[in-house]
C-alpha positions as CSV (number, residue, x, y, z in Angstrom):
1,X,0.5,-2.8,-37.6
2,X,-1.7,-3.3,-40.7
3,X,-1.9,-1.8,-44.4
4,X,-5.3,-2.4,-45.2
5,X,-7.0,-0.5,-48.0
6,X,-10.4,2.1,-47.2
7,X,-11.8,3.5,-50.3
8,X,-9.6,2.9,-53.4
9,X,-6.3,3.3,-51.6
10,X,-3.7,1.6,-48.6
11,X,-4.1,2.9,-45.2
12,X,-1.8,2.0,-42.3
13,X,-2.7,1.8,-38.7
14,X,-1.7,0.0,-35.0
15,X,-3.9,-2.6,-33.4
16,X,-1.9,-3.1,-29.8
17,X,-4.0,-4.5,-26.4
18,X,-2.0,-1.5,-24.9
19,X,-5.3,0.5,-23.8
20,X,-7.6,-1.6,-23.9
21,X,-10.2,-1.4,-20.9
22,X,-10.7,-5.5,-20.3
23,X,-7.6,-8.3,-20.9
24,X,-7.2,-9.2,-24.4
25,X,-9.5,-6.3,-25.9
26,X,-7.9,-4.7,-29.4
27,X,-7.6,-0.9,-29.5
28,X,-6.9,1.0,-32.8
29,X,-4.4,3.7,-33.1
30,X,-5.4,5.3,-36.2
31,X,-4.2,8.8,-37.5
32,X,-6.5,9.4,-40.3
33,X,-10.0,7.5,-38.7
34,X,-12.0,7.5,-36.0
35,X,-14.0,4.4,-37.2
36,X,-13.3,0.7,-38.6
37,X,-13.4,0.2,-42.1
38,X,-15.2,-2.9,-43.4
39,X,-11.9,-4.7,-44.2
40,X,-10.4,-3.1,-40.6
41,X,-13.6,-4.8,-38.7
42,X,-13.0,-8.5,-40.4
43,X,-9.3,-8.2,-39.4
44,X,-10.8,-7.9,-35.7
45,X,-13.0,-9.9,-36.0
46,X,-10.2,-12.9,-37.5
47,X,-8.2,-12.3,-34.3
48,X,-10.8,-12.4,-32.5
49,X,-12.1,-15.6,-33.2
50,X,-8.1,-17.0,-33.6
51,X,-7.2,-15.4,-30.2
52,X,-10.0,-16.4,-28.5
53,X,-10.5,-12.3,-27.5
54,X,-13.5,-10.3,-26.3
55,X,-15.7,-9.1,-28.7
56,X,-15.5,-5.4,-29.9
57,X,-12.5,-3.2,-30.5
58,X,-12.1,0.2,-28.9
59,X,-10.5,3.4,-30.8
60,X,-8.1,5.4,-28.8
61,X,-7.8,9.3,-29.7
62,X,-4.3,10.1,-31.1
63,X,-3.1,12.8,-33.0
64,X,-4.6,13.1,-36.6
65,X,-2.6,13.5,-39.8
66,X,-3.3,16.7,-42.2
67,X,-2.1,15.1,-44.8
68,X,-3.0,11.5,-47.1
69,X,0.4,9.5,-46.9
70,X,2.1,10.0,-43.2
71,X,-0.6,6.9,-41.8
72,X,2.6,4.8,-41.8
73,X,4.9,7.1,-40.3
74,X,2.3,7.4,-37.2
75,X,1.7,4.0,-37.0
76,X,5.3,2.9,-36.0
77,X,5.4,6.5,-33.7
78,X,2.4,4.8,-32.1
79,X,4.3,1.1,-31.9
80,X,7.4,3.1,-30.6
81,X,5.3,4.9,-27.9
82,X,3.8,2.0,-26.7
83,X,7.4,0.3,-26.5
84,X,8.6,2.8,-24.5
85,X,5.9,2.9,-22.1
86,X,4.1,6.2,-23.3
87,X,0.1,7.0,-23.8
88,X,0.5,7.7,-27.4
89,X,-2.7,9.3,-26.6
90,X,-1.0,11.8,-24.7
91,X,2.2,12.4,-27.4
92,X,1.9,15.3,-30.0
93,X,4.0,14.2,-32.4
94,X,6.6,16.3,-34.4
95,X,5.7,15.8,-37.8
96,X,8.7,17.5,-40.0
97,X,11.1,15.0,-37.4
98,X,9.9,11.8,-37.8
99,X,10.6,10.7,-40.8
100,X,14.5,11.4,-40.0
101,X,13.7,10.5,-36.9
102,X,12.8,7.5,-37.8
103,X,15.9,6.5,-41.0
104,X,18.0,7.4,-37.8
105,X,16.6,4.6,-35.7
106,X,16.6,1.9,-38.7
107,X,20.0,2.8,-39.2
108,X,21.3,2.4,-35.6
109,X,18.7,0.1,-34.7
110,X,17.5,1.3,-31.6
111,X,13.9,2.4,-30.3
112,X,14.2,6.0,-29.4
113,X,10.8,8.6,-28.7
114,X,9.6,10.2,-31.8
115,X,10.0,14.1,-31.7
116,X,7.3,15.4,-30.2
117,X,6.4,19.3,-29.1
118,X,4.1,20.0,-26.1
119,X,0.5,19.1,-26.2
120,X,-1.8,22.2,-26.9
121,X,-4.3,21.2,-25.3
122,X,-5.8,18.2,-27.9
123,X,-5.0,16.0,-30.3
């Protein structure tokens, strides 16, 4: 996961390889974006060049925020996801549980699938 800031404020997201269309290739998980920020694109392009990875990162279409401060709360349901071996892609995510949702699994510390409630037919 990264905090990195986009126009005057912090902003957190997931870069995983789960996804990703070719070995080594970075995908964003982004709630709030559908594009890289400038500071988001030098990040990719560090790794890159320290990984040794393909050029280009992909972005992956996951369930948007409606709000401007729950980035971090889907970041870690999109780390979770990916843990557990889901398409976080395909998860539409409970927002009023996680947060509780996820106190509970810092407290216990387990891993444990975000709330979610069926997909309506988007994300």
């Amino acid at each position: 996961m990264a905090e990195y800031g986009r126009q005057g404020g912090d902003h957190w997201l997931l870069l995983s390889s789960y996804g990703a269309s070719r070995s080594g290739q970075l995908v964003l998980y982004d709630s709030l974006y559908s594009t890289l920020s400038t500071l988001t694109a030098a990040l990719v392009q560090q790794l890159q060049e320290l990984y040794s990875l393909p050029p280009g990162a992909v972005t992956r279409p996951v369930q948007r925020q409606n709000d401007g401060y729950s980035c971090g709360l889907f970041a870690v349901a999109f780390a979770f996801s990916i843990a557990l071996g889901q398409d976080p892609c395909a998860v539409r995510y409970d927002r009023a549980g996680m947060a509780p949702h996820l106190v509970r699994c810092l407290e216990q510390g387990v891993v444990l699938p975000f709330p979610s409630v069926p997909a309506a037919g988007g994300h």
